[in-house]
DRENDO-1510 file (C-alpha; in Angstrom, 1 decimal, always signed):
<recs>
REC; n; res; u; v; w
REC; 1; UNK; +0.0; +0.0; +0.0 .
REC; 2; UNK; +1.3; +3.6; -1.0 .
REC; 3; UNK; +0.1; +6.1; +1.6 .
REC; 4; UNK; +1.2; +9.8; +0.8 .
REC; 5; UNK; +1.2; +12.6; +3.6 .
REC; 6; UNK; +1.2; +16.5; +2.6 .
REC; 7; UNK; +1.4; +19.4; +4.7 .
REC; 8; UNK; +2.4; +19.1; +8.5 .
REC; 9; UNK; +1.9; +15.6; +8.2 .
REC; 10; UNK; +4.4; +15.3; +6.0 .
REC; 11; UNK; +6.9; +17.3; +8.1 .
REC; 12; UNK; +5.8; +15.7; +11.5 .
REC; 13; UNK; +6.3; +12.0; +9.8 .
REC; 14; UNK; +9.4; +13.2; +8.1 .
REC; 15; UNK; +8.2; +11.4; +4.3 .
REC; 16; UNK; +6.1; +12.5; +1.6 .
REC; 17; UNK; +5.5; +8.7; +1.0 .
REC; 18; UNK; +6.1; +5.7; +2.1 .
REC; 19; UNK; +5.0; +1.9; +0.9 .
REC; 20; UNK; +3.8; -0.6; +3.4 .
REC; 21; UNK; +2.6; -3.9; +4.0 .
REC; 22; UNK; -0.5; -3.7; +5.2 .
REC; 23; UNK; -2.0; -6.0; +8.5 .
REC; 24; UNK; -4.4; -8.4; +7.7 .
REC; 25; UNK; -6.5; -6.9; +10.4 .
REC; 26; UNK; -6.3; -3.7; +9.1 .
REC; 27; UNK; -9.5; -3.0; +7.1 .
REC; 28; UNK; -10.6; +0.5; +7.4 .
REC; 29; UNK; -9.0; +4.1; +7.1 .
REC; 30; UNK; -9.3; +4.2; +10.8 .
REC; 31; UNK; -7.6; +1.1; +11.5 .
REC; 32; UNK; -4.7; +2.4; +9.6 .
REC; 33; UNK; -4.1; +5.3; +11.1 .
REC; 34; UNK; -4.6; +3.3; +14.3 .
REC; 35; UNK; -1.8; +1.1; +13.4 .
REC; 36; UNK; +0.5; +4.2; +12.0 .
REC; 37; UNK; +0.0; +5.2; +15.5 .
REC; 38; UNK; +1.9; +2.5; +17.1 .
REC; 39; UNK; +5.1; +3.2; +14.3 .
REC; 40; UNK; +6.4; +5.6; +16.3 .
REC; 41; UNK; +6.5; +8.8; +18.8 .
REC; 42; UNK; +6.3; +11.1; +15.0 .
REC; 43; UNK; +3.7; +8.8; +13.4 .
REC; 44; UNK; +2.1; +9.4; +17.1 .
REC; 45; UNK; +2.1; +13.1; +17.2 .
REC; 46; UNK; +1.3; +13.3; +13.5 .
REC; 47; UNK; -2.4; +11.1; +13.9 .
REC; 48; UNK; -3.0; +12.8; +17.6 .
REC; 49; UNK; -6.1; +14.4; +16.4 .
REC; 50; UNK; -7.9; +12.4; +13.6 .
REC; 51; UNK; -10.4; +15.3; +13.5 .
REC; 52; UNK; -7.4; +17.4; +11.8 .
REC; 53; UNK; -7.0; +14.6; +9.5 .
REC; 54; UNK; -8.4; +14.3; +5.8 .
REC; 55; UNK; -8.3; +11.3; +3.2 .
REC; 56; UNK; -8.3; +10.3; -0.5 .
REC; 57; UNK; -8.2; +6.5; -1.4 .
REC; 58; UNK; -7.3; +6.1; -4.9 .
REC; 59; UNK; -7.5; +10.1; -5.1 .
REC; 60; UNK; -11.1; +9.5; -4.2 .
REC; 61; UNK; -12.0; +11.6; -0.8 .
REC; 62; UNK; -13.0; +9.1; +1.6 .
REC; 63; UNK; -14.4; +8.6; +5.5 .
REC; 64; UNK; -12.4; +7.2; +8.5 .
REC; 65; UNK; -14.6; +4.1; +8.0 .
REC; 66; UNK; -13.6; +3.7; +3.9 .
REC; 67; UNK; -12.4; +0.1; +3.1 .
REC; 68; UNK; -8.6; -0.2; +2.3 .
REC; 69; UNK; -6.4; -2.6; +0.6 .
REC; 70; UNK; -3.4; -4.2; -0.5 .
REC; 71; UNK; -2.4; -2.0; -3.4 .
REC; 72; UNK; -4.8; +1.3; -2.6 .
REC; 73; UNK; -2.9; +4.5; -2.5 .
REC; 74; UNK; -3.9; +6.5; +0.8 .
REC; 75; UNK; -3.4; +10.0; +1.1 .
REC; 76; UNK; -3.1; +11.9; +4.1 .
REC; 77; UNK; -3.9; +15.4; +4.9 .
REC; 78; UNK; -5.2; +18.7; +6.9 .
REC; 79; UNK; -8.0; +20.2; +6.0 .
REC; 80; UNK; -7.8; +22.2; +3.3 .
REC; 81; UNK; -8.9; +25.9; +2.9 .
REC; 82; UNK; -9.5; +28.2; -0.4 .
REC; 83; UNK; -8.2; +31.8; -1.4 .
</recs>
């Protein structure tokens, strides 16, 4: 699975993108970032607040409880605003 971070997620997990292999028991956008969680202090801090969080799978925007899989691409990001 390809996940993507952009804006302070990006700098607070230190990658614009990484490739992983996915749990079996992860199933949901929510269980992901659950399970990003436990990577790491950054990968902590980063998904802290899931409120502040946004997400595309397969550049389609998506809920916390979207089904994932083996070979989506997640992306990863803060809410965004216009100007």
């Amino acid at each position: 699975m390809k996940i993507l971070y952009f804006a302070w997620l990006r700098q607070r997990v230190g990658a614009g993108e990484e490739t992983v292999d996915l749990p079996e028991d992860v199933r949901n956008v929510a269980g992901l970032i659950d399970w990003l969680k436990t990577r790491g202090p950054k990968y902590e801090e980063a998904f802290r607040d899931t409120s502040a969080i946004r997400v595309a799978v397969n550049q389609e925007f998506a809920n916390l409880d979207a089904a994932i899989a083996t070979g989506d691409e997640i992306a990863l990001f803060p809410p965004m605003t216009g100007g």
